[in-house]
N, C-alpha and C positions, 0 to 999 in steps of 0.2 A: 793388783790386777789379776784377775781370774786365766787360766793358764786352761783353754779350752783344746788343745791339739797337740801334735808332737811338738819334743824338745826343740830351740835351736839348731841346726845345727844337725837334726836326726836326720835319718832318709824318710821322705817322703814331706817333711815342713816347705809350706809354701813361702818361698823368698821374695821382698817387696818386689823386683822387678819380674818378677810371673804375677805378684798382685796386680802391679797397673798395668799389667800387659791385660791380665784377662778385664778387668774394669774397662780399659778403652775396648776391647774386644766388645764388651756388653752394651757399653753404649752406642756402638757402631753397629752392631745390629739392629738396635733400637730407631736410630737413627736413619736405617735404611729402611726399615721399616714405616715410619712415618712419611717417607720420601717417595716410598711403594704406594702408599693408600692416597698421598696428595698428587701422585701422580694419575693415577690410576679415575681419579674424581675429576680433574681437569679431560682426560681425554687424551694423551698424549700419543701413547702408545697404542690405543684403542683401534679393531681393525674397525673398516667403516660397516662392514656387514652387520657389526654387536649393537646390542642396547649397550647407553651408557651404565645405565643402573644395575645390569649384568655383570660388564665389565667391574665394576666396584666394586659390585658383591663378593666377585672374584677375588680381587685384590687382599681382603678380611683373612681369608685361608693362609695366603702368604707372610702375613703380619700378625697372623698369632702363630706361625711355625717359627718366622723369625725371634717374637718377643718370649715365645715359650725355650728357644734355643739361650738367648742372652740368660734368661735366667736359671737355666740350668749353667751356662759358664759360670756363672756366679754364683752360683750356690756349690759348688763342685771345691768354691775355696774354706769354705766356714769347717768341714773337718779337719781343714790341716793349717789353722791358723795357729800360729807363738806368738809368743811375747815379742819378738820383732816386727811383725804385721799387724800382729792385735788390735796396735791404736788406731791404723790405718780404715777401720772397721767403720766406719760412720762414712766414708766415699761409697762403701757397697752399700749402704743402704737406701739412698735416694735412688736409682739404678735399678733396683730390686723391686720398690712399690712403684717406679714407671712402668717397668714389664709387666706387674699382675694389672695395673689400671690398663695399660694396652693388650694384654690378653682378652681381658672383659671387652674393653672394646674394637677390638679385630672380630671378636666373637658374636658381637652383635652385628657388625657388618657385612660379616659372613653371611649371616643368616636372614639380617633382614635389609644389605646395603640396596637393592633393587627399590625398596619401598621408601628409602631415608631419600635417594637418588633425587 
């Protein structure tokens, strides 16, 4: 097994429970993020003065700051992974291609949720 980060045991090696910490941390972004834009498309929160399709448009900004934040938590762990995390490596990656798929599309929402509306 390829030995991509500090030693065991060095300063600065990420320990499994800072990995699943930041892993649920990234999905819980994620996950509020999604929570954001189905909300935000129902009308929930919406003042009544707004277009809906506004409102949603809106929502894209906050859900790629959210999905772009998750994957920075997550990627902040791959330089200081060891041989004790290493394996753990295949949980960050599903997590990782939700956030760029929700970047993309927060990104288009962004810009053109008023028309999608």
């Amino acid at each position: 097994m390829m030995n991509f980060g500090p030693d065991l045991g060095s300063e600065g090696a990420a320990t499994k429970r800072e990995f699943w910490w930041k892993v649920v941390l990234g999905w819980s972004l994620l996950l509020v993020g999604v929570g954001v834009s189905i909300v935000a498309y129902i009308g929930v929160f919406r003042p009544p003065t707004q277009d809906p399709g506004t409102w949603f448009s809106r929502s894209g900004a906050v859900v790629t700051v959210l999905a772009i934040y998750s994957e920075r938590v997550l990627a902040s762990l791959v330089p200081r992974m060891n041989r004790d995390v290493q394996p753990l490596v295949r949980w960050m990656f599903f997590p990782r291609q939700v956030s760029f798929t929700l970047i993309i599309f927060a990104t288009v929402v962004w810009g053109y949720g008023d028309l999608l509306y």
